[in-house]
C-alpha positions in Angstrom: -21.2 4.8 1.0 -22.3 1.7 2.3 -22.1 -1.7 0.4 -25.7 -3.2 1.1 -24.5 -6.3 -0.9 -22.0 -7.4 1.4 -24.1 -6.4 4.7 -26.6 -8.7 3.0 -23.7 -11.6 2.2 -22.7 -11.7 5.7 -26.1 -12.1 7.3 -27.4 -16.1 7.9 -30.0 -15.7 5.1 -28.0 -14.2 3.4 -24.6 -16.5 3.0 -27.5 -19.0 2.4 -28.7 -16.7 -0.6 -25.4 -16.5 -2.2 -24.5 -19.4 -2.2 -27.2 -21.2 -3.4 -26.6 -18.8 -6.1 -22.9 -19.1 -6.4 -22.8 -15.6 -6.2 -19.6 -13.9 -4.9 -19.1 -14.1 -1.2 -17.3 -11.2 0.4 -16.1 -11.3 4.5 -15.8 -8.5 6.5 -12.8 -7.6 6.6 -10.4 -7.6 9.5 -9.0 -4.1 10.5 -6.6 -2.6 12.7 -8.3 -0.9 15.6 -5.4 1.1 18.2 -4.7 -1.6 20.9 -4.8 -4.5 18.8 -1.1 -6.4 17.8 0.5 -6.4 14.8 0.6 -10.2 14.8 -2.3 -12.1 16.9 -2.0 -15.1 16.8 0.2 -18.4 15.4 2.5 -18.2 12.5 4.1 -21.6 10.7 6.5 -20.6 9.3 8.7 -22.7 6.9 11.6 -22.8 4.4 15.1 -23.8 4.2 16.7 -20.0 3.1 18.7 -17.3 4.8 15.6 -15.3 6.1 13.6 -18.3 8.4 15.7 -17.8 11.5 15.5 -14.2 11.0 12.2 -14.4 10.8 11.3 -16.7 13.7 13.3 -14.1 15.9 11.1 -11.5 14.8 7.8 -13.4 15.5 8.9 -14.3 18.7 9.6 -10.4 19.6 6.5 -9.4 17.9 4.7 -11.5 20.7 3.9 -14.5 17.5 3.3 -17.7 18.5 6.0 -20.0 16.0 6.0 -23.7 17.6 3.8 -24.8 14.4 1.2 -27.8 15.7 -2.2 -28.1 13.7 -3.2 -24.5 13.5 -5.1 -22.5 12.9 -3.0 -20.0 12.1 -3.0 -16.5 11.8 -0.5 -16.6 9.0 1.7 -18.5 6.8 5.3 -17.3 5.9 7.6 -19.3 4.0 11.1 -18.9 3.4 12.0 -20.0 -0.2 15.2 -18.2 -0.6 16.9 -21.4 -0.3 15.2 -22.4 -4.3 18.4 -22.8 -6.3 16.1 -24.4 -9.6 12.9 -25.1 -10.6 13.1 -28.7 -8.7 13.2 -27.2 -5.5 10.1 -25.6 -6.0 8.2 -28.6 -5.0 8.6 -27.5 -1.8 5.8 -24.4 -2.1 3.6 -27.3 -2.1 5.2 -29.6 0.5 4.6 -26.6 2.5 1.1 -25.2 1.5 -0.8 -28.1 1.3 -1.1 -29.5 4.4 -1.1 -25.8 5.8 -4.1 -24.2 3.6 -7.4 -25.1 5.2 -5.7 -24.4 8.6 -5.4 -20.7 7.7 -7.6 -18.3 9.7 -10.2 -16.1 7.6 -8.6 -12.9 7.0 -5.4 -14.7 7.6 -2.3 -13.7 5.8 0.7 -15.6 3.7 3.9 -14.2 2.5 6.7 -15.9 0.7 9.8 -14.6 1.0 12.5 -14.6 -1.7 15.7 -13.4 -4.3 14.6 -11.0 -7.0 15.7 -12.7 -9.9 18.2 -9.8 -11.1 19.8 -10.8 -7.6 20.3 -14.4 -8.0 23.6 -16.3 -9.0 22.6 -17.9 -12.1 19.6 -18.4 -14.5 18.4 -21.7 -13.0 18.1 -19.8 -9.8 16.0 -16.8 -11.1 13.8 -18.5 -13.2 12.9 -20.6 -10.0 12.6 -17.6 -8.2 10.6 -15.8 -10.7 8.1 -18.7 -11.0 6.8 -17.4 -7.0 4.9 -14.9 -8.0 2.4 -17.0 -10.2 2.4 -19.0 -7.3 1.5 -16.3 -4.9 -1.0 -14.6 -7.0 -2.7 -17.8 -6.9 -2.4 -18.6 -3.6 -3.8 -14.8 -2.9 -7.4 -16.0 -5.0 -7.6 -19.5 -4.1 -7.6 -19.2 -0.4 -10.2 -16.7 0.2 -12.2 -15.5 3.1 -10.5 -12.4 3.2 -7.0 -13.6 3.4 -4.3 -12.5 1.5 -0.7 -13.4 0.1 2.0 -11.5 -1.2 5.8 -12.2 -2.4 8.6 -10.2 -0.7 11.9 -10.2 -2.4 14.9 -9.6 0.2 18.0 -8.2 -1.5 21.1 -10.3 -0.2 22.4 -7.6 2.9 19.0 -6.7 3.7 18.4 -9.7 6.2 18.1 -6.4 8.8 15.7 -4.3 6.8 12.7 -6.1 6.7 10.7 -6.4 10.4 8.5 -3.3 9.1 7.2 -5.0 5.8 6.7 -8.1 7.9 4.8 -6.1 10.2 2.3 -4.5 7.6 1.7 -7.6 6.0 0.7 -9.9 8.8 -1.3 -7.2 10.6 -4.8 -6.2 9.7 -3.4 -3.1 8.3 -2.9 -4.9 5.1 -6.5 -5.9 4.5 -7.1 -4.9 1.2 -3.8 -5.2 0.0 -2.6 -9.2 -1.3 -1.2 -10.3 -4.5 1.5 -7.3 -4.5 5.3 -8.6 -5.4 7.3 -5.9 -2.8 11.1 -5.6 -2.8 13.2 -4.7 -0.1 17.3 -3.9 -0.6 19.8 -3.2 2.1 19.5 -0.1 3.9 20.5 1.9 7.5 17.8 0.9 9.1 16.6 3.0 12.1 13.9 0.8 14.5 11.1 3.0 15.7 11.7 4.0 19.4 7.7 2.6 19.5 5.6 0.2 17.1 3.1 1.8 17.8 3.6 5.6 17.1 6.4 5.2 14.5 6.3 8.7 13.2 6.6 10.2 16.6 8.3 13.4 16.4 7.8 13.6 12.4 6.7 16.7 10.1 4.4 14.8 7.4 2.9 16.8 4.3 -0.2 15.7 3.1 -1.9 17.2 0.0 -5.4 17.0 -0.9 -6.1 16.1 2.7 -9.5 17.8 3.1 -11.7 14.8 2.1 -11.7 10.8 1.0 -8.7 9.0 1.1 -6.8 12.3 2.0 -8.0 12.9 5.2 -8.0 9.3 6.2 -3.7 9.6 5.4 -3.7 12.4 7.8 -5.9 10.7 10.3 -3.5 7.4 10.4 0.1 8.8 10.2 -1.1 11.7 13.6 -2.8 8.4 14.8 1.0 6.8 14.6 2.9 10.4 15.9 3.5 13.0 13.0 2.7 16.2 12.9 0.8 16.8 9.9 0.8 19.1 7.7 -2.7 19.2 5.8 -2.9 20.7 2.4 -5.8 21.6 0.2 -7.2 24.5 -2.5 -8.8 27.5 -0.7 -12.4 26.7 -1.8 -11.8 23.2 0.4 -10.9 25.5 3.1 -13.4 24.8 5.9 -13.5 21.0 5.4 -9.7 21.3 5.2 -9.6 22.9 8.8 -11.9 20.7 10.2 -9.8 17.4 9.6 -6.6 19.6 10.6 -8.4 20.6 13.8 -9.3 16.8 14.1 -5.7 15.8 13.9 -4.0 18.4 15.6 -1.9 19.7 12.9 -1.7 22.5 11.0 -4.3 23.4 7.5 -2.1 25.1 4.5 -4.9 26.3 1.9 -3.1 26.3 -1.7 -3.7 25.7 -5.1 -0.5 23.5 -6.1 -1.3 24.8 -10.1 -0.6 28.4 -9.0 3.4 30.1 -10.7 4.4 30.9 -7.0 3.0 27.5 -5.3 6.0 25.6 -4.9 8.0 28.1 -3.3 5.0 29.6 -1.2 4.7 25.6 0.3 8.5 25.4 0.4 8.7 28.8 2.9 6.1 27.7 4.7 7.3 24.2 5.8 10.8 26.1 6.5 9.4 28.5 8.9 7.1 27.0 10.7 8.8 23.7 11.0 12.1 23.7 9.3 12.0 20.6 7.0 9.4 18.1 6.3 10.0 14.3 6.5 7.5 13.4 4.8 5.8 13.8 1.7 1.7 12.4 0.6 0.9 13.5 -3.1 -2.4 12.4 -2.4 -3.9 15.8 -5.0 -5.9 14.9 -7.9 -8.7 15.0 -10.1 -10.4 13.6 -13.0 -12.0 14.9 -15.9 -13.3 11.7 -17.5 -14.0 12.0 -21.4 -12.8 9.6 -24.4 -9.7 11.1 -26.4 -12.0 12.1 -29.3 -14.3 14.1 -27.3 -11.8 15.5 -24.6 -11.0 19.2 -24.7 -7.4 20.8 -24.3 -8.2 21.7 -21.4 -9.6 18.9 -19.7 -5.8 16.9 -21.0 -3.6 19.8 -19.2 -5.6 20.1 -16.1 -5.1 16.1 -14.9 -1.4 16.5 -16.0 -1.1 19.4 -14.5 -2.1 18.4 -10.7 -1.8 14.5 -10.7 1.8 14.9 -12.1 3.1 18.0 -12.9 2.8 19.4 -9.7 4.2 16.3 -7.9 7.5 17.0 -10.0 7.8 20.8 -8.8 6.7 20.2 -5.0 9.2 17.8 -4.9 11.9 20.4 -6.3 11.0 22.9 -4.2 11.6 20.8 -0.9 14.0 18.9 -2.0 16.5 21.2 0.7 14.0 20.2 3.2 14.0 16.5 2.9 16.3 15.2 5.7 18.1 12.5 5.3 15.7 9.1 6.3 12.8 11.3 4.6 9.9 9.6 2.7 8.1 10.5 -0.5 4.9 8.8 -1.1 2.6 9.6 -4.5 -0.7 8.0 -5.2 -0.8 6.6 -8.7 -4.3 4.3 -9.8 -4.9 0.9 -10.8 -5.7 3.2 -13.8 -2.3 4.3 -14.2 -1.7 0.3 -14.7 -4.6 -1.3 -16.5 -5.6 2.0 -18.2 -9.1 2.7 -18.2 -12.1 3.8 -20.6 -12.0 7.6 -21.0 -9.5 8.3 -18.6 -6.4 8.7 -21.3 -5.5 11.7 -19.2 -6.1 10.2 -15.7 -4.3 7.0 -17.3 -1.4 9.0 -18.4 -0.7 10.7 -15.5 -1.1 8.6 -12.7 1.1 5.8 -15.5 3.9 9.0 -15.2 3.8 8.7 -11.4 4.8 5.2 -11.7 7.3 6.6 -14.0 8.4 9.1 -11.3 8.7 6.8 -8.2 11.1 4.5 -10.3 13.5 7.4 -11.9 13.7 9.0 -8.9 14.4 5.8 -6.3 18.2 5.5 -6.9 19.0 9.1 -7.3 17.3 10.2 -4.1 18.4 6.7 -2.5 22.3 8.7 -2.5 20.8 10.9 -0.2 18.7 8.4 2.1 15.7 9.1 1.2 13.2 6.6 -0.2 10.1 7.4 -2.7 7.5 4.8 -3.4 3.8 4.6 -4.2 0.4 3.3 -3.8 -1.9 2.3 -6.6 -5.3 2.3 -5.1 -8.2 0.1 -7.0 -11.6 0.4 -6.4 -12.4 2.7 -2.7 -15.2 3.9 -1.0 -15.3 7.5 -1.2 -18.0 10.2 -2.5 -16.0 9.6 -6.0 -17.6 6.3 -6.8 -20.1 6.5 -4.8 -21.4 8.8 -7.3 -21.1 6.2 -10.5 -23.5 4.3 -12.4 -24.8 1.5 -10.0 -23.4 -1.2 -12.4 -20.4 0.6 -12.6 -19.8 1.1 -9.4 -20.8 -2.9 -8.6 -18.8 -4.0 -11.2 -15.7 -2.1 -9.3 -16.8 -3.6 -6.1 -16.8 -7.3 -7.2 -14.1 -7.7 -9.4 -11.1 -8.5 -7.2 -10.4 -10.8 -4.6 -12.3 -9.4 -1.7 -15.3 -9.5 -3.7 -15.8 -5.5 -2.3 -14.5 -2.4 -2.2 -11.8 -1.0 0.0 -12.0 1.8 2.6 -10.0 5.0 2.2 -8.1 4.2 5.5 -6.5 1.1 3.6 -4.5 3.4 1.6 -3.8 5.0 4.5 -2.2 2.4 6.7 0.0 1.3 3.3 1.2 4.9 3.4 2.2 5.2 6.8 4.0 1.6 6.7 5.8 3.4 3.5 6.8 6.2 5.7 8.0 4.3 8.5 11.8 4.7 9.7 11.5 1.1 9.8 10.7 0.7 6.1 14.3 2.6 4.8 14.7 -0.3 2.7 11.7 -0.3 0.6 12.0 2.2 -2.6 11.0 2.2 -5.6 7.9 0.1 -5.5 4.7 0.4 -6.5 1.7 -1.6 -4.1 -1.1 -2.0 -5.5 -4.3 -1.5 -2.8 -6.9 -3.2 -4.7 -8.1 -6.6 -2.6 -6.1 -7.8 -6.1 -8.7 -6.2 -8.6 -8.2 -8.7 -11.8 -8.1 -5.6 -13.9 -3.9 -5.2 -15.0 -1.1 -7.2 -13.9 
């Protein structure tokens, strides 16, 4: 559905409008489009820590222009590993201030730094704790469609983090900012090509048939895998349709039915022999307050949003290669909770719950699971609400707008990069940094 609000915003009369009326101001956002670079552009980058050299290196081979001058500039990235106390954190502004009205519109920052259960002594992580109030700042004050987020580097994982780096200075990230993503040390293996990283990979997406589903199989075919599109039988000619469009294969199944896990676990076996990665993009609501909310309506959210996430990934657990992905979709719901959604809440909460308990047992066997918490998107869902509902959703974030399914699709396939091998565990929020939550 089409936001008339911020078609109307970004005409001349109508920035005129909106600001005479301090109302909010969203930009059109920047998004990738096949062709364009990852990075276009100048980078000042700054910091005294063990990751700006590292960092400069990869600019430089990324085609980023680093020799600083008076901008503008496509991003900011600054180094504050090197913050030993709370002192030293002067120089975030040292850094910023001269910087921040030389940053592009839709121009991106990331700070780089120690989680504090990594650092060598209190002083040190309370210092380095304090960046993400400074980064969720940064992320609102700046505006025009830029956005900041904090990336903690694990000591050893130096190596492991050109493919975050990537994502978050490109216009793939456009709707995600504000996000505190961590990144260990981990076997990385660098894409033969930046451009299709998932070349040669068998992906499984579920619920691909519409929305945000078939925009996750549009973007990881768009960068190589073979994909592998799964929806109920009644979405079956939709569902063929986008696996036509994509070139992969359509798997009609309901993922509630006794013998689905083993019937998708046979199929992936013989006709491909393993899958590498995994979408758990399924799920519905059935929106009712806890007093007025049958039974049924409870077990039928668990059931597919979570339940069925926990047996799928059982059943191709064998399957899962070594350097294999698991990605589930959770909710800003799942985070914030949400007015008669104690069921949606709940379960898209327990897949938060299931990314975490599950990253260092299925770490032993090199394979990473995150997820994605998407806010307020653009899809026949909401397009469907109230009108002040759904403008409420729009305008309460950042971006001042919603999102577009294919931003949860390009965090997914940076999530299932090889590239990304040491990013697990984590939960990114693709909201435009809704102020609903944390």
């Amino acid at each position: 559905m089409s936001d008339r609000y911020t078609s109307f915003a970004n005409t001349t009369a109508g920035r005129t409008v909106v600001k005479r009326l301090g109302l909010p101001e969203p930009l059109r956002l920047r998004r990738y489009r096949p062709g364009d670079p990852d990075v276009d552009g100048s980078v000042l980058v700054g910091g005294a820590g063990r990751l700006a050299e590292p960092v400069r290196k990869l600019l430089q081979t990324m085609g980023a222009s680093t020799e600083g001058g008076e901008g503008p500039y496509t991003g900011l990235v600054f180094d504050a590993t090197g913050i030993t106390d709370s002192t030293g954190l002067r120089a975030l502004y040292d850094f910023f201030h001269p910087a921040a009205r030389s940053l592009r519109p839709c121009g991106r920052v990331v700070v780089l730094g120690t989680a504090p259960e990594d650092c060598a002594n209190p002083r040190e992580a309370t210092a380095q704790r304090a960046l993400e109030g400074f980064v969720r700042s940064v992320a609102k004050e700046f505006g025009r469609g830029s956005t900041a987020q904090l990336v903690y580097v694990a000591p050893g994982a130096e190596d492991a983090i050109e493919s975050t780096l990537r994502f978050l200075l490109s216009a793939k990230s456009a709707y995600v900012s504000g996000q505190v993503i961590h990144v260990g040390p981990a076997a990385v293996t660098t894409p033969a090509s930046w451009v299709r990283p998932l070349e040669g990979k068998v992906a499984l997406v579920t619920g691909a048939a519409r929305g945000i589903g078939e925009a996750i199989a549009h973007i990881l075919a768009r960068d190589g895998a073979h994909v592998i599109c799964l929806d109920v039988p009644a979405a079956g000619e939709p569902l063929s349709a986008v696996a036509n469009d994509v070139r992969g294969t359509a798997l009609q199944l309901d993922l509630t039915a006794d013998d689905a896990p083993q019937r998708l676990a046979d199929h992936v076996k013989e006709r491909h022999g393993r899958v590498d990665i995994v979408v758990h993009n399924a799920g519905i609501t059935r929106d009712k307050t806890i007093a007025r909310m049958s039974s049924d309506r409870w077990d039928s959210v668990l059931d597919i949003n979570l339940s069925s996430q926990e047996r799928v990934n059982e059943a191709l657990a064998d399957l899962l290669p070594a350097g294999g992905r698991i990605v589930a979709v959770s909710s800003v719901s799942g985070i914030a909770g949400n007015r008669g959604q104690t069921n949606y809440g709940t379960s898209k909460a327990g897949v938060i719950g299931l990314v975490r308990s599950n990253a260092p047992v299925l770490a032993a066997n090199g394979v990473t699971i995150n997820a994605v918490a998407p806010g307020f998107i653009e899809t026949r869902m909401t397009a469907a609400m109230p009108m002040m509902i759904r403008e409420a959703g729009r305008r309460m974030n950042s971006m001042s707008q919603g999102g577009q399914p294919v931003d949860v699709a390009e965090t997914i396939a940076w999530l299932a990069s090889p590239g990304s091998a040491g990013v697990t565990g984590n939960v990114v929020r693709v909201c435009g940094q809704s102020l609903l939550g944390a």
